[in-house]
C-alpha positions as CSV (number, residue, x, y, z in Angstrom):
1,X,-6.6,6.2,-23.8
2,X,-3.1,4.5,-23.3
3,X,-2.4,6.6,-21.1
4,X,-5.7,6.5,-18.8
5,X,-4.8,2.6,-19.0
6,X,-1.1,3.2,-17.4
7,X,-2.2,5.5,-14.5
8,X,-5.1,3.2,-13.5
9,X,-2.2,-0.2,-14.0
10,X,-0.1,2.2,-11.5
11,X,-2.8,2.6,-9.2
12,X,-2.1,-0.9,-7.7
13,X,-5.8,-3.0,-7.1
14,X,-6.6,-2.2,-10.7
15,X,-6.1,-5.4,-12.5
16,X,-6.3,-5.9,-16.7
17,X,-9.9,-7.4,-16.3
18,X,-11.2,-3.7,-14.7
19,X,-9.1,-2.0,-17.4
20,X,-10.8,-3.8,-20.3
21,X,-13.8,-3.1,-18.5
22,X,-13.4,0.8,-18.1
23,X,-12.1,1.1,-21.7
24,X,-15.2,-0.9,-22.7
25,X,-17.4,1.2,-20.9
26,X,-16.3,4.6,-22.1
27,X,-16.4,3.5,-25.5
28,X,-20.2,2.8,-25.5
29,X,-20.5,5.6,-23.2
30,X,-19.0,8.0,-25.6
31,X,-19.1,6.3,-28.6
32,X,-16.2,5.8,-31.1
33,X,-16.0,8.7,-32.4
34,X,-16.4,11.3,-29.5
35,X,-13.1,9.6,-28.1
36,X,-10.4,10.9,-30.4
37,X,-12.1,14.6,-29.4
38,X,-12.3,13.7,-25.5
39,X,-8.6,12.8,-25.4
40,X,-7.2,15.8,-27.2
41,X,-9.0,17.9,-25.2
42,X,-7.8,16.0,-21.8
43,X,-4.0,16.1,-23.9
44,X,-5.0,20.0,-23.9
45,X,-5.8,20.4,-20.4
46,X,-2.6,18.4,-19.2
47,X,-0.2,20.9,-21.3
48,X,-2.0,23.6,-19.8
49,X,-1.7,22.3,-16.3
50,X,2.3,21.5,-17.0
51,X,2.7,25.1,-18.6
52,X,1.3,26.4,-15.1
53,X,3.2,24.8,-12.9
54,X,6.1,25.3,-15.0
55,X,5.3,29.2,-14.8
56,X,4.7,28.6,-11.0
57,X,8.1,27.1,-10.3
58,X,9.8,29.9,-12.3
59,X,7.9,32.6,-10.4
60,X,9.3,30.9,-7.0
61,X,13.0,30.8,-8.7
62,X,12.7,34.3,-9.3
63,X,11.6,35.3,-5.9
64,X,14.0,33.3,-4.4
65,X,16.7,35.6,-6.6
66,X,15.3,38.2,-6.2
67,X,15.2,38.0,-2.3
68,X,19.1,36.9,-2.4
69,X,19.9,39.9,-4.1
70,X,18.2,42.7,-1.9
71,X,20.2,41.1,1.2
């Protein structure tokens, strides 16, 4: 949830009033207790999305070796 918080704080025209109200929001939304599950999953699907670009980029390293060595 913290980190929700800091990206929408980063986002400029978000003030600590809108914050407070988002955070309210999803917690009757969701309810306590779905919102420890709803963040690890969202923690989950950020690894996942690091992991791939981190595959990506070494892919295009390799390529770009791999090229240097056939000229």
């Amino acid at each position: 949830m913290t980190a929700i918080l800091l990206v929408l704080g980063i986002l400029g025209g978000v003030g600590f009033n809108e914050i407070l109200l988002i955070g309210l929001f999803v917690l009757i939304f969701f309810g306590a207790k779905k919102i420890p599950d709803f963040m690890k999953g969202l923690g989950k699907g950020v690894r996942e999305f690091k992991d791939a670009v981190k595959d990506v980029k070494k892919e295009v390293e390799d390529g770009k070796q791999a090229g240097r060595l056939e000229e």
